[in-house]
C-alpha positions as CSV (number, residue, x, y, z in Angstrom):
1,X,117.7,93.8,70.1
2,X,117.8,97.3,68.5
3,X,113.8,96.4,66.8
4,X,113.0,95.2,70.1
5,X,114.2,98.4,72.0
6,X,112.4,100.6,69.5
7,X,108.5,99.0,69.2
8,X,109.3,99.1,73.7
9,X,109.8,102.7,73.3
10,X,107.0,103.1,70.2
11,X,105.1,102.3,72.9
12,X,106.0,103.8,75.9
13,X,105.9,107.3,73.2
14,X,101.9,106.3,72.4
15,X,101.2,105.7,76.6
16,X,102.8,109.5,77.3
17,X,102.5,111.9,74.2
18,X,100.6,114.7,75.2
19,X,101.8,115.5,78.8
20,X,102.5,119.0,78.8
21,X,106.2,120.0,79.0
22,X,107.5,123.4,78.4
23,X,109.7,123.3,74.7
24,X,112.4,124.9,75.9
25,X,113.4,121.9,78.3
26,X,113.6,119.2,76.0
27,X,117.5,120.4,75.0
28,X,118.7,119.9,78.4
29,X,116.9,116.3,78.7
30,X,118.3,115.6,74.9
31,X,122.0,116.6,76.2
32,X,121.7,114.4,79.3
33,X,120.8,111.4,77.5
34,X,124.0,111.6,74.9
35,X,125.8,111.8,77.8
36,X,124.9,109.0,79.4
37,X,125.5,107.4,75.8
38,X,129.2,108.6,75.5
39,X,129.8,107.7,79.1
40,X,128.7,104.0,78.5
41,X,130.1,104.0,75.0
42,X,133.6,105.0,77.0
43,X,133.3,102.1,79.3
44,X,132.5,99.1,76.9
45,X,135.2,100.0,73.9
46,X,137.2,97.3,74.5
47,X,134.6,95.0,73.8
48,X,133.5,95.5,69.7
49,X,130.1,93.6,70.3
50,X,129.7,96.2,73.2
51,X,130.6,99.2,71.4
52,X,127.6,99.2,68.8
53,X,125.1,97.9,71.1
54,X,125.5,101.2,73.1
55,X,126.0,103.2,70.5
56,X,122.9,102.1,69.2
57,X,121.5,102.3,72.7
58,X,122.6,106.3,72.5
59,X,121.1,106.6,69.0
60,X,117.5,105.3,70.3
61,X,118.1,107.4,74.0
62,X,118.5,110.8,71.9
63,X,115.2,109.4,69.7
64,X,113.7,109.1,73.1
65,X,113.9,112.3,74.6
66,X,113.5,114.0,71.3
67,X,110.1,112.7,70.3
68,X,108.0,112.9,73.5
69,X,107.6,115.5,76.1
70,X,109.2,115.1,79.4
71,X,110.4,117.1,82.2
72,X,114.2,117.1,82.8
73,X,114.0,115.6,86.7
74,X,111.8,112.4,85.1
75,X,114.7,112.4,82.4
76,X,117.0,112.2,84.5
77,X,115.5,109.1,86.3
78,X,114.9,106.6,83.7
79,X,118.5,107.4,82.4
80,X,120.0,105.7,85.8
81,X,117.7,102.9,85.7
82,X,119.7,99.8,84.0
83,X,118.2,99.8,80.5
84,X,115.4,101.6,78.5
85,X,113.3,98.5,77.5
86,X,113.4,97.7,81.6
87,X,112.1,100.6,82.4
88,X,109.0,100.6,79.7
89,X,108.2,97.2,80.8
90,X,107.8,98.8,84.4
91,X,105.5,101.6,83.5
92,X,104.1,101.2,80.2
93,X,100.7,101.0,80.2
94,X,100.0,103.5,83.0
95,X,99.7,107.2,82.9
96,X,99.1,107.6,86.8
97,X,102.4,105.9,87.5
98,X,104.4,107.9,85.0
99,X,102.3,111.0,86.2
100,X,103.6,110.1,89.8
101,X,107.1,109.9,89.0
102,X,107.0,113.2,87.4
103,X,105.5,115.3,89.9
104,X,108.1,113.6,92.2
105,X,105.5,111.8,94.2
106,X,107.9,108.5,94.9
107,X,110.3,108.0,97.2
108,X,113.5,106.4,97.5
109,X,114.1,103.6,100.0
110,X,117.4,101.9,98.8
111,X,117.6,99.3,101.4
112,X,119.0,95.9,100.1
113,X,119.8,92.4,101.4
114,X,122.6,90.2,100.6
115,X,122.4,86.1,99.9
116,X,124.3,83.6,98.2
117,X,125.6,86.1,95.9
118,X,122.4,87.8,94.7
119,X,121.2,91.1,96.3
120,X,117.9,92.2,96.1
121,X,117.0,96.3,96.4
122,X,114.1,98.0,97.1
123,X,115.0,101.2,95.0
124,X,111.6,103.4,95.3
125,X,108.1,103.5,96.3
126,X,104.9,105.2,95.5
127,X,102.3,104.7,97.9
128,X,98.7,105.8,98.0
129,X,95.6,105.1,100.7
130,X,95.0,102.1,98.5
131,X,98.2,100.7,97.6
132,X,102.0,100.4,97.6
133,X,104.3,100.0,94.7
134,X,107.7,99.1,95.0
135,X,110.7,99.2,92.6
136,X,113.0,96.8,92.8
137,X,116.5,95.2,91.7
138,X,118.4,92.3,91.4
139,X,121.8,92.1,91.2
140,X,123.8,88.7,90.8
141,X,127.8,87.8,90.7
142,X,127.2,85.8,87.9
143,X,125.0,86.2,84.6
144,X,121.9,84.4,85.0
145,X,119.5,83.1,82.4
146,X,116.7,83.3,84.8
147,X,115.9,84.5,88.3
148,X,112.5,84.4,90.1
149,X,110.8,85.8,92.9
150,X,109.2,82.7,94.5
151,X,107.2,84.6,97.3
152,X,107.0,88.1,98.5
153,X,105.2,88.9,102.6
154,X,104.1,92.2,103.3
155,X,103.3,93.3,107.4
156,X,103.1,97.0,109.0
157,X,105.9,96.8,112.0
158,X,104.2,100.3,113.2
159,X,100.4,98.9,114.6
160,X,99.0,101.5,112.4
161,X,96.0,100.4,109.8
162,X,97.3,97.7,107.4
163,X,95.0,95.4,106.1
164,X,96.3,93.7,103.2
165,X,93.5,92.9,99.9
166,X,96.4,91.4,97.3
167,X,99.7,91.4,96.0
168,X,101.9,91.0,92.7
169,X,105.2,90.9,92.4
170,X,105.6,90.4,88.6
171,X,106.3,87.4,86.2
172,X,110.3,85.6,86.0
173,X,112.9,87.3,84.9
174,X,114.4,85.8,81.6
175,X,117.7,86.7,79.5
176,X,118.7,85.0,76.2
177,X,121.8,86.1,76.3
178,X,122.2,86.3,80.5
179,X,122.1,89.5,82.8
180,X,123.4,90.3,85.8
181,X,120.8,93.1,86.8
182,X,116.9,92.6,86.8
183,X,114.6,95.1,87.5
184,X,111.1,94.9,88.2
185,X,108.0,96.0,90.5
186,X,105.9,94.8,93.6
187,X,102.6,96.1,93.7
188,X,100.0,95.8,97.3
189,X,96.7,96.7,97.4
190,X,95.0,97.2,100.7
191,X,91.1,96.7,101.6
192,X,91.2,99.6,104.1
193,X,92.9,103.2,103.9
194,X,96.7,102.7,104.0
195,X,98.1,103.8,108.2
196,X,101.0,101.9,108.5
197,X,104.4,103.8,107.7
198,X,106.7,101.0,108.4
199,X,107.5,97.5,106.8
200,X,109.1,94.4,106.9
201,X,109.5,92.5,103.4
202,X,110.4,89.4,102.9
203,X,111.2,88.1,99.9
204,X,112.0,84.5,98.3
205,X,114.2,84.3,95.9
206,X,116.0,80.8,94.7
207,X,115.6,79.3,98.5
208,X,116.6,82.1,100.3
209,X,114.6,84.2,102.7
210,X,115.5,88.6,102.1
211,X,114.4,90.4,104.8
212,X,114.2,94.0,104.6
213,X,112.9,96.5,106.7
214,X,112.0,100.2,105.0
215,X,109.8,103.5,105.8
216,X,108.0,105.9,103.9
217,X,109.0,109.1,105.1
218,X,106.8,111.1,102.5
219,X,102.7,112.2,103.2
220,X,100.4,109.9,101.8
221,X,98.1,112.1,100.0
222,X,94.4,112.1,100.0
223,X,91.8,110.6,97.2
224,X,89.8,113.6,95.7
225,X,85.9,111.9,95.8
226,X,83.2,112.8,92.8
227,X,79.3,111.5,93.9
228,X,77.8,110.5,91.1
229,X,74.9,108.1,91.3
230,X,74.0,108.3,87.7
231,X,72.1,104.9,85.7
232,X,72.2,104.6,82.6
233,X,71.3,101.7,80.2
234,X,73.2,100.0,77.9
235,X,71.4,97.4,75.4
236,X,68.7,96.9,78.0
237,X,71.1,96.5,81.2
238,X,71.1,98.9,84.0
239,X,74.6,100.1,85.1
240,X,74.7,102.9,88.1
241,X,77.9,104.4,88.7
242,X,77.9,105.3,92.2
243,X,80.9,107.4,93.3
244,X,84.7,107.8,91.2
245,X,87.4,107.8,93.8
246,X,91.0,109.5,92.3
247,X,93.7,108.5,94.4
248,X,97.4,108.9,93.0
249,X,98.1,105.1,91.7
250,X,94.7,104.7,90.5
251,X,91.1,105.7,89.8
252,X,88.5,103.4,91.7
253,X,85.1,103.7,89.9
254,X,82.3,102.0,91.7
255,X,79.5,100.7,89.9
256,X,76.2,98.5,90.8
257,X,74.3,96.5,88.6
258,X,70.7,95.9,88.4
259,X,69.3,93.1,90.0
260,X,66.6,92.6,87.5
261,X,69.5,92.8,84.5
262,X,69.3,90.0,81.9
263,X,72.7,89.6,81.6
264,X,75.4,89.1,83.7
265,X,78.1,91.7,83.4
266,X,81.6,89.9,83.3
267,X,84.4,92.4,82.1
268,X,84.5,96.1,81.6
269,X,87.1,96.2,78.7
270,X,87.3,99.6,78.2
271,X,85.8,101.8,80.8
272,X,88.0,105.3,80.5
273,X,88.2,108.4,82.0
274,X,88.4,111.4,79.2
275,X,88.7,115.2,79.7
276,X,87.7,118.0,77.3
277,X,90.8,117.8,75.5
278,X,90.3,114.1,74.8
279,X,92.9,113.0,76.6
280,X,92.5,109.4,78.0
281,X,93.0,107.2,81.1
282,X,92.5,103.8,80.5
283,X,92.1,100.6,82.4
284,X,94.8,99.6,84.2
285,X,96.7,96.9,82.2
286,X,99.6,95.7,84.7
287,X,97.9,95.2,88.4
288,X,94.6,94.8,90.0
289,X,91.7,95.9,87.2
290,X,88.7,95.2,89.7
291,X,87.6,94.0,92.9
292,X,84.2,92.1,93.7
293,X,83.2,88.6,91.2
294,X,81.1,88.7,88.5
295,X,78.5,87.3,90.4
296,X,78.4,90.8,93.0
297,X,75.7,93.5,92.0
298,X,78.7,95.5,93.3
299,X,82.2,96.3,92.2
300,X,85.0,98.4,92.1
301,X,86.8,99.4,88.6
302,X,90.0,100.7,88.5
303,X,91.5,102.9,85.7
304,X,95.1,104.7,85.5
305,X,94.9,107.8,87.6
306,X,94.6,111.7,86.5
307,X,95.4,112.3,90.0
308,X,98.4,114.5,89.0
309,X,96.6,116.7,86.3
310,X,93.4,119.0,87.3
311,X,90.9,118.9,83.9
312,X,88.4,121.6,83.8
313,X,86.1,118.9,82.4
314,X,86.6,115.1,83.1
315,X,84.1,112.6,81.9
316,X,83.7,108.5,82.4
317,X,83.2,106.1,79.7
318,X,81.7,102.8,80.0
319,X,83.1,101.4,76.6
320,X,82.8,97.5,75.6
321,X,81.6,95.3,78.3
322,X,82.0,91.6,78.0
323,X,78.2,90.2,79.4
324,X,76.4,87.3,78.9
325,X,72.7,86.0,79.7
326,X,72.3,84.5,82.8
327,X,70.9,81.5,82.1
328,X,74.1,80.6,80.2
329,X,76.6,81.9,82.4
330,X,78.4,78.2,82.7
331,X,79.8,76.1,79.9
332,X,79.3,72.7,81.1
333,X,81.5,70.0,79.8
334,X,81.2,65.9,79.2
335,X,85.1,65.1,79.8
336,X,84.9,61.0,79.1
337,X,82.9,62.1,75.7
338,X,84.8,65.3,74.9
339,X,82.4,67.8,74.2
340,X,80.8,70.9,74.9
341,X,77.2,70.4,76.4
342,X,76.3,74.0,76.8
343,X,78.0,77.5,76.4
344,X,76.8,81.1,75.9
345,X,75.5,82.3,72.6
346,X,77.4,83.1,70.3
347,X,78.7,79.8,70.5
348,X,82.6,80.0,70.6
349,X,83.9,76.9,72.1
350,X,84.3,74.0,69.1
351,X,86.1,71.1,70.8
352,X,87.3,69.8,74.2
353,X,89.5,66.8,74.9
354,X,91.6,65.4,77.7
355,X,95.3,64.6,77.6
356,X,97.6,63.4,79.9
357,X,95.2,61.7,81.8
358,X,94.1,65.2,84.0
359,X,94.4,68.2,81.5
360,X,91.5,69.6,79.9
361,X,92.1,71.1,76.6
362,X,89.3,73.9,75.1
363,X,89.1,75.4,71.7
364,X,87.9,78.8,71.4
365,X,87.3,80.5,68.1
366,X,88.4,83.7,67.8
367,X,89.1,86.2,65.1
368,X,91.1,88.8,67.2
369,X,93.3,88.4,70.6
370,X,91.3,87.5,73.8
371,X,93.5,88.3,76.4
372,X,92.0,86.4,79.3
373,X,91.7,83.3,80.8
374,X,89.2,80.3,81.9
375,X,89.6,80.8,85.9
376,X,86.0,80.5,86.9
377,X,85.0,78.0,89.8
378,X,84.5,74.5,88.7
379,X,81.9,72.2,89.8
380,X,81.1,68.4,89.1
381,X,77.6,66.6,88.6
382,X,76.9,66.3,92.3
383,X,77.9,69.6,93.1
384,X,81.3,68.8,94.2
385,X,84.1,71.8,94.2
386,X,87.1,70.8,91.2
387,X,90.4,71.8,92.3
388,X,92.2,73.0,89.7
389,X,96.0,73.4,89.6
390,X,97.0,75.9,86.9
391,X,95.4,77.7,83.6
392,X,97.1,77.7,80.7
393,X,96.6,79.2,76.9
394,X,98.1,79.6,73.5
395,X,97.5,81.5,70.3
396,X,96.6,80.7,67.1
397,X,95.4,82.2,64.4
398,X,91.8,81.9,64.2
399,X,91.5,80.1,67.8
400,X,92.7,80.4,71.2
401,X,93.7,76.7,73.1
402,X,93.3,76.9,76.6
403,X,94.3,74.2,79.5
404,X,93.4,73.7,82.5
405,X,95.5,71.4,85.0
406,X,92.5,69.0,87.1
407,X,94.3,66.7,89.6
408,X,92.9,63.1,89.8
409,X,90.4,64.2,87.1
410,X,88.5,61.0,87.1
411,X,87.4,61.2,90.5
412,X,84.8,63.8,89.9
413,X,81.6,62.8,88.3
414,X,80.8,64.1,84.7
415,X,79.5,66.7,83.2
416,X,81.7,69.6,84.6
417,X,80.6,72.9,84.8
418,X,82.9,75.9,85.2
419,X,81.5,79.6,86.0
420,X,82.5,82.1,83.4
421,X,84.5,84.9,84.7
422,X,85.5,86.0,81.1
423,X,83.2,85.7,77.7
424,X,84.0,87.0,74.1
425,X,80.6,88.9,73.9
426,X,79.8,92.1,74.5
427,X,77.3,95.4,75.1
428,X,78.7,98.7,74.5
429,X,77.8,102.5,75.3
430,X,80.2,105.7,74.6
431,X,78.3,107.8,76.3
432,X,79.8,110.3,78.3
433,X,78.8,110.6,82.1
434,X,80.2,113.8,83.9
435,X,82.3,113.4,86.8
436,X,83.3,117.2,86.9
């Protein structure tokens, strides 16, 4: 547990170093954080097992406000939230949340609802024109193993402007050993400027329905907009980046792609934001990366947001961008014979098999992590739509094995072909385009 605590927090030290804090703060944070350890330490000293867990807990909490630079107020809010590695796994990742949270941007809602013995909180909220994200808690009467929020609705109870484009509300909640407390995040994204000031949530969780009304009683404030209409061309493929929108949860770069472009441009891996210091904003890694398919001349890229800081220079950086030719934007597959028919160049796919009677198995050939998976629309010989039922993959060294769940497989008439969202090929520019 203690390795596990301190790679979280390794972490969470590489997503933040560099946010300017004046040195003569970091004391009091230091102070407030051995406090908290000798309170818990105080409580659990009965218990032997408990008593070095915290006090290893106290040991890594000093670490943590000693080697990166935070202001006392955001100090003092992660110590009250039930467990450091909780709390990394919420924001790590993200500079615009953690940015937010700092300049005291969220809000605290606190409303919870009662069922069964499990009560689930809405703690905070940080809310933008595009978005909402909510904080959340679970508390149970008994340890649990595993909890899961099953469904999650969203609706405006105001008649203001609320027009909802998606929503995530995290992955289960596991415990080896068994927790009473699970914390975690809802995030809502909204196709039109965010009106609505009132909400009703409801929530599924083990059967049961929690419904919870809540406000935002804090301004929404407004995007700051940078027109920038500048092509460039990267290994023969015409990119324009239209406009960079900065609102306080995220950056929302839009970008068009040439008509007449060879390729077609699947992923932007590592489009960035960068100011003259060389600080970095990077692609959102937990939430919504982009809006508009692969297929769309048009999309919208989002990136972690500087919102909160005010560059004198800030520049955007297209980075490696997954493409692949047109003409070989499918991999088309024989299922009965178990092989690949066609697939982009390089070649990367080796075998394919079905098992079970309706789940197709791909090999990929990789030499590093490829963190995404086969979701593209499926299609059989005579054009028919394949419903698919779930996606899964695994790991290995050298090769990534993906699965994909096909219902009644043998209805649909062979060879398949599936529309690739995600390729491990790629064009790349580091040049700088000015957004200020």
């Amino acid at each position: 547990m203690h390795s596990l605590e301190e790679e979280k927090l390794a972490d969470y030290k590489r997503i933040v170093d560099g946010l300017p804090v004046p040195e003569d703060l970091l004391d009091e944070a230091i102070l407030q954080g051995f406090e908290k350890g000798r309170r818990e330490k105080k409580r659990a000293k009965q218990r032997m097992r408990s008593i070095f867990s915290i006090a290893a807990a106290a040991v890594i909490l000093i670490s943590f406000f000693a080697s990166i630079r935070l202001s006392p107020a955001f100090a003092g809010y992660i110590s009250e939230l039930p467990g450091f590695a909780k709390l990394v796994d919420l924001i790590q990742g993200d500079k615009g949340v953690i940015a937010a949270l700092e300049s005291e941007y969220d809000q605290e809602i606190g409303v919870s609802s009662t069922k069964d013995g499990v009560t689930f909180t809405i703690t905070r909220a940080i809310a933008d024109e595009t978005g909402l994200l909510l904080f959340y808690t679970i508390d149970t009467v008994t340890e649990r193993k595993e909890i899961i929020i099953q469904d999650a609705r969203l609706k405006n109870t105001d008649g203001k402007t609320f027009l909802l484009g998606s929503s995530s509300f995290g992955m289960p909640h596991y415990s080896l050993e068994g927790e009473k407390s699970f914390t975690g995040t809802m995030d809502f994204t909204f196709q039109e400027p965010l009106e609505a000031r009132s909400f009703n949530l409801i929530v599924k969780i083990e059967g049961n329905e929690h419904e919870i009304d809540f406000k935002l009683n804090k301004e929404i404030s407004s995007k700051k907009e940078f027109i920038l209409n500048k092509t460039v061309s990267i290994e023969g493929q015409k990119i324009t980046f239209e406009k960079v929108e900065i609102y306080p949860l995220r950056v929302a770069i839009h970008v068009k792609m040439d008509p007449d472009n060879s390729k077609r441009i699947l992923s932007f891996d590592e489009i960035r934001l960068v100011d003259e210091h060389g600080e970095t904003w990077n692609k959102i890694s937990n939430g919504i990366t982009a809006s508009g398919g692969v297929a769309d001349d048009k999309r919208v890229l989002y990136v972690q947001s500087n919102y909160f800081r005010e560059p004198k220079e800030l520049y955007l950086i297209p980075g490696k961008i997954q493409a692949v030719d047109k003409s070989e934007a499918y991999l088309i597959v024989d299922t009965e014979q178990g092989t690949i028919l066609k697939q982009p160049h390089p070649w990367k796919f080796g075998h394919a098999k079905v098992s079970n009677g309706n789940e197709l198995s791909l090999r990929m050939n990789t030499k590093g992590e490829f963190n995404y998976f086969l979701n593209g629309m499926m299609r059989d010989a005579e054009g028919k739509e394949v419903f698919t039922a779930g996606f899964t993959k695994y790991e290995v060294e050298g090769y990534t094995e993906f699965a994909i769940s096909i219902p009644n497989l043998k209805k649909y008439k062979n060879p398949l072909s599936m529309e690739l969202n995600f390729y491990p090929a790629w064009i790349q520019s580091e040049e700088k385009i000015r957004i200020k």
